[in-house]
C-alpha positions in Angstrom: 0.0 0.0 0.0 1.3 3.4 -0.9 -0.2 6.5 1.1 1.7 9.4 0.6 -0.9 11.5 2.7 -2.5 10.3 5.6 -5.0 12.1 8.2 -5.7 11.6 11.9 -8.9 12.5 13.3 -7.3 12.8 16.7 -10.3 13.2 19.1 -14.3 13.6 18.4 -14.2 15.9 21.4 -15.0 19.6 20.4 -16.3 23.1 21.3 -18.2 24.0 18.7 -21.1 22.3 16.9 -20.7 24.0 13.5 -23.7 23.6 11.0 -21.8 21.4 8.1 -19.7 19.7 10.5 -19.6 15.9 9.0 -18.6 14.2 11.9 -22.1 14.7 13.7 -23.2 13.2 16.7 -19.7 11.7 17.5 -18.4 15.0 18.6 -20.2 13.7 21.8 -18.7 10.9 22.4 -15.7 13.2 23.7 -13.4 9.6 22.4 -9.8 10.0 21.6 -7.3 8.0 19.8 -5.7 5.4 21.5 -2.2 6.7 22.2 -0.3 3.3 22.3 -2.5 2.7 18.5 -1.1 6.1 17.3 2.5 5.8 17.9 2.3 2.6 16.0 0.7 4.4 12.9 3.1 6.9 13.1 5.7 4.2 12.9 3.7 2.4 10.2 4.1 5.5 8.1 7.3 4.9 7.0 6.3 1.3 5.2 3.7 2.9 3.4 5.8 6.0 2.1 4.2 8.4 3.7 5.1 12.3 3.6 3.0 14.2 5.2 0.2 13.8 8.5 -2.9 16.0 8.6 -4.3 15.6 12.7 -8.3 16.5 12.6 -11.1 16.0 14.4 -13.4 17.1 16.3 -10.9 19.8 17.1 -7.6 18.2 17.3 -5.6 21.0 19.6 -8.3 19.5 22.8 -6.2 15.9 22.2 -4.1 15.3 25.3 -0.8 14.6 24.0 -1.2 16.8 20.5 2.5 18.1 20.9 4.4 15.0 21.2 1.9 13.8 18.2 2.9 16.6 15.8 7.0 16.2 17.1 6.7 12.3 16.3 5.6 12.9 13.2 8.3 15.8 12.1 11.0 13.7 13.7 10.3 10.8 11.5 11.0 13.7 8.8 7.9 13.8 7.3 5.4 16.7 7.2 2.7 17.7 9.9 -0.4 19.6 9.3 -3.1 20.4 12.0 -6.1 21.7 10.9 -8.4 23.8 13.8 -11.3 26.0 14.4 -8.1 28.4 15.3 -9.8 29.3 19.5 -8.5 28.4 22.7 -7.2 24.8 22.2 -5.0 26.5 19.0 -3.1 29.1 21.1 -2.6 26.8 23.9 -0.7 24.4 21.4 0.9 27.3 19.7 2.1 29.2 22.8 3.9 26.0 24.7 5.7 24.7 21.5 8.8 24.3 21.9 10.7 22.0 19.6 12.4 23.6 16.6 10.4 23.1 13.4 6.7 23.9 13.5 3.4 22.2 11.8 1.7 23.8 9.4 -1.6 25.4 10.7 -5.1 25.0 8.5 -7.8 27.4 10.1 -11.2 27.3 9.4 -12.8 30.1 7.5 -16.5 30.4 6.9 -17.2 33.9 6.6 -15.3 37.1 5.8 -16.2 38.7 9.1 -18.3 37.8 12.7 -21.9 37.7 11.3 -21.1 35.1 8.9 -18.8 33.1 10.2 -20.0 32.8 13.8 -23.7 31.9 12.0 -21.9 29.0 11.4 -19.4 28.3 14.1 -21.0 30.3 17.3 -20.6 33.6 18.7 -17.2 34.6 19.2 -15.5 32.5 16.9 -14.5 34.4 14.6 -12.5 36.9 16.5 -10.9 34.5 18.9 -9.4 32.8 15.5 -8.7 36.4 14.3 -6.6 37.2 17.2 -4.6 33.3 17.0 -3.7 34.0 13.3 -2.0 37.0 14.1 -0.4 34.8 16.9 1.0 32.1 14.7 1.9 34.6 12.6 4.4 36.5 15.0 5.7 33.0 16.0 6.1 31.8 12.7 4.0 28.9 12.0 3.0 28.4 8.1 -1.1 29.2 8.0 -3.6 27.9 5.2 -7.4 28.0 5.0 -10.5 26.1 4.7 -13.7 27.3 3.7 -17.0 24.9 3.9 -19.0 26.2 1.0 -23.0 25.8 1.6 -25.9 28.3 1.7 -24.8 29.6 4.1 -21.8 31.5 3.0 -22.0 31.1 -0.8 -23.1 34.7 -1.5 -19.3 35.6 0.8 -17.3 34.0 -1.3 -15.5 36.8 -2.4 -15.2 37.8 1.1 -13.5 34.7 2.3 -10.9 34.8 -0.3 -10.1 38.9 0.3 -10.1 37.6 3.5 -7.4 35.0 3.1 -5.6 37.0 0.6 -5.5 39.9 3.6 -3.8 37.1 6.3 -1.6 36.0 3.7 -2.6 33.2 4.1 -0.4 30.1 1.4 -3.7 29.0 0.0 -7.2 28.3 0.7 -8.8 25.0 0.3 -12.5 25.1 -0.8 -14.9 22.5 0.4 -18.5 21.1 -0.9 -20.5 20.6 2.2 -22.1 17.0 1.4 -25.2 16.5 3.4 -23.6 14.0 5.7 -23.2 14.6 9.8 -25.2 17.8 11.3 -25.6 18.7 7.6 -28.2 18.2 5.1 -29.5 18.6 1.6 -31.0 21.8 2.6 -28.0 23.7 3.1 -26.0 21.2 0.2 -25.9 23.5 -2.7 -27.9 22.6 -6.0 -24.5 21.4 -9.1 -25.6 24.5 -10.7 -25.5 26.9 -7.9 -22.0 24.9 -7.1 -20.9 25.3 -10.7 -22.0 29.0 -10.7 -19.5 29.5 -7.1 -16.6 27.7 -8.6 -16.8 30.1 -11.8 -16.9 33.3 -9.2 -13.9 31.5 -7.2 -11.6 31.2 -9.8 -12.1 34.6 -10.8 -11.6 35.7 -8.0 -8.9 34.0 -6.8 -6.8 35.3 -10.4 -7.9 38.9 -9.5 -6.7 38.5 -6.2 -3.4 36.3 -7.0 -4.6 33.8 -4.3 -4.3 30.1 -4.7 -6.9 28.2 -4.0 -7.8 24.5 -4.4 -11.7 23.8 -5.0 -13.4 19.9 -5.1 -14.7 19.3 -8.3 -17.2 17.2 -6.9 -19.5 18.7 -9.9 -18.7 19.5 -13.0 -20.0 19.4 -16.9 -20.9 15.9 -17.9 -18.4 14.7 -20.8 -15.2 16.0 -18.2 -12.9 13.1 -17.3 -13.5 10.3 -14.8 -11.6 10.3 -11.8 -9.4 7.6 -9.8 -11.5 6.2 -7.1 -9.7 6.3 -3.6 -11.5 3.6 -2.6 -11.0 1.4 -5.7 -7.5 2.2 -5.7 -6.9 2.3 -1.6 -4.9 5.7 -1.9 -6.2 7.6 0.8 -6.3 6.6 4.5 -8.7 7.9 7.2 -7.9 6.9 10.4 -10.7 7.9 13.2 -10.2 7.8 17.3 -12.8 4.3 17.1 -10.1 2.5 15.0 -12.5 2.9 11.9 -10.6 3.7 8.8 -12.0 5.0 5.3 -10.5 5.7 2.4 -13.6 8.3 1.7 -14.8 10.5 4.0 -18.3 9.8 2.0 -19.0 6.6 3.6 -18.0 8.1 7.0 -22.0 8.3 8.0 -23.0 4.9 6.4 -23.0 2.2 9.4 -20.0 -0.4 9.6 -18.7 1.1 5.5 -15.4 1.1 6.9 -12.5 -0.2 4.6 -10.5 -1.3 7.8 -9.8 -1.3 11.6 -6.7 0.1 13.3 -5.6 -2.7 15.6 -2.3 -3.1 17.2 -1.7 -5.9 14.5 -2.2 -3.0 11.9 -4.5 -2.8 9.6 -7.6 -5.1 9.6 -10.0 -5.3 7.0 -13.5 -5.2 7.4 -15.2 -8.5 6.3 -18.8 -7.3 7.1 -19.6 -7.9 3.3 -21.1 -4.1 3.2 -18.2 -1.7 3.3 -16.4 1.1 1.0 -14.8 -1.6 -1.1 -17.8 -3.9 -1.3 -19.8 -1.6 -3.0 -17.3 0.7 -5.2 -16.4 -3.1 -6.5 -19.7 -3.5 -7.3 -20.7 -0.1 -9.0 -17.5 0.1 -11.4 -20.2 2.0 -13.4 -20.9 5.1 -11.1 -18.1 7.4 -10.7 -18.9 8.1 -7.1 -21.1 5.1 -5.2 -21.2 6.4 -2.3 -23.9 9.8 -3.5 -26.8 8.0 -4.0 -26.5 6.5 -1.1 -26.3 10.0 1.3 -28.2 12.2 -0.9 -30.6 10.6 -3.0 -31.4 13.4 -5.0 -28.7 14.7 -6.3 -28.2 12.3 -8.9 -31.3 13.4 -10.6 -30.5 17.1 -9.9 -27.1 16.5 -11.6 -28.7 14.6 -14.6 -31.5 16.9 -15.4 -28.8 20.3 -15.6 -26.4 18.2 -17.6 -23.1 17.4 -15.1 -21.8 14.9 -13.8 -20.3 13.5 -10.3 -17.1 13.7 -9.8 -14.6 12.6 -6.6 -14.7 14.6 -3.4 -11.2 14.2 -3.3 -10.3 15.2 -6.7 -9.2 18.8 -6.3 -8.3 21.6 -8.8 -6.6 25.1 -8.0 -7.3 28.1 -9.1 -4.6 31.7 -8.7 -1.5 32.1 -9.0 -0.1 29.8 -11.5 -3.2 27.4 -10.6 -1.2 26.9 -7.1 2.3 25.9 -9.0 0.3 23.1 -11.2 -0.7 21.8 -8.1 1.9 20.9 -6.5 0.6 20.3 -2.6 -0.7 16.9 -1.7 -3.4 17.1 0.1 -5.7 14.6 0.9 -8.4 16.2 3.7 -11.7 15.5 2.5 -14.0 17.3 4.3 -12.7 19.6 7.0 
């Protein structure tokens, strides 16, 4: 198995219960990853050629022993990532690190000022992260963004990525919020309105000279089919129940797991319904797992002429389309 990217959903515990948040009802489980399970991953790494770690959750800076995580990980030379709501849990990390090279820091952006983004995230939140970027920028960690595109912050996308463009931010990773977790197909944007907000993003991001990397979960049918990550077991998931994906898609589906995290590795899961199971036995559908969470897309998609695409098939947009796209990155849906 070859996984040059892997992510970590470090804890489900969290402080916020954000509107489009896919995890769902696990962010009250409060569970955490097994440390003993993780440093074995982390040494696992190396047989699977892995270069860089993304840590997630729930919000990964509450994990206990998130430090020594992100050191084990940069000590084994490869790249670490932590992506956060950017409040409390982010300065506490930030302000007690103390070995020499630092992660690089993805915040959350889902609005370009309070009303907006605290609509989404809670009161407050969007000053508290304000005041951390400016922190992490003084001490010198690398920053990036993440922006969950739904109804409710389509008409601000051109604020988010002034926004981003203003912190300086590397680039700004642009998510489709799938109606999976707290979210539904009422806040899910309709493949034109989607279509419509990826046109306005990549103008934007040129006239701004900000790069930014979009899912083409949607796009004009005739376009090229995509790799399946689950056909081709090239993206790894690993969540604090053992459960690992290879598509955040399947995350809300009972027992869809492709594996378990044991201390004897990787297990699969013989259930007989999982990822595999059924992207084996729809070759035909670019994306099985749609039709399962939202019904009613596929005939939405149909009837305006696209087509369904992967949710982990990015494209980037700015300057120089991101140097032809030359970050790996694997986060589905944070």
């Amino acid at each position: 198995m070859i996984a040059s990217s892997i992510d970590i959903y470090l804890t489900y515990r969290c402080n916020l219960r954000c509107r489009h948040c896919f995890v769902g009802d696990r962010l009250n489980s409060a569970l955490n990853f097994d440390p003993d399970l993780l440093d074995l991953l982390v040494d696992s790494c190396a047989s699977w050629q892995t270069k860089e770690v993304t840590f997630l959750g729930g919000e990964p800076t509450l994990y206990p022993g998130v430090l020594p995580a992100i050191e084990n990980v940069q000590q084994r030379g490869m790249r670490a990532r932590i992506v956060t709501n950017g409040l409390a849990g982010l300065r506490r990390l930030i302000s007690q690190w103390q070995y020499p090279s630092r992660p690089t820091v993805g915040l959350s952006i889902d609005g370009s000022n309070g009303h907006i983004h605290d609509a989404v995230r809670g009161k407050g939140a969007f000053s508290g992260m304000l005041g951390n970027i400016a922190l992490c920028k003084r001490l010198g960690f690398p920053l990036f963004g993440v922006a969950s595109i739904s109804r409710q912050n389509v008409a601000d996308l051109a604020g988010i990525l002034a926004l981003s463009r203003q912190l300086e931010l590397e680039y700004l990773n642009v998510h489709y919020v799938v109606a999976i977790g707290f979210a539904d197909s009422h806040i899910s944007l309709p493949p034109n309105e989607w279509q419509e907000a990826c046109g306005r993003l990549r103008e934007e991001a040129e006239r701004l000279g900000i790069a930014v990397r979009v899912e083409e979960l949607v796009r004009q049918d005739g376009d090229r089919s995509d790799p399946c990550a689950v056909r081709n077991d090239s993206n790894l998931m690993f969540l604090p129940d053992g459960r690992v994906f290879n598509c955040p898609l399947f995350m809300d589906l009972p027992n869809t797991h492709s594996y378990m995290w044991t201390r004897e590795g990787l297990s699969p899961n013989t259930s007989g319904f999982s990822e595999k199971t059924i992207c084996y036995t729809q070759e035909s559908i670019t994306c099985p797992a749609m039709p399962l969470i939202d019904p009613n897309l596929t005939p939405a998609l149909m009837a305006g002429g696209f087509k369904l695409g992967c949710v982990l098939t990015k494209v980037s947009y700015g300057p120089s389309a991101y140097e032809a796209a030359r970050t790996v990155d694997s986060t589905g849906h944070t």
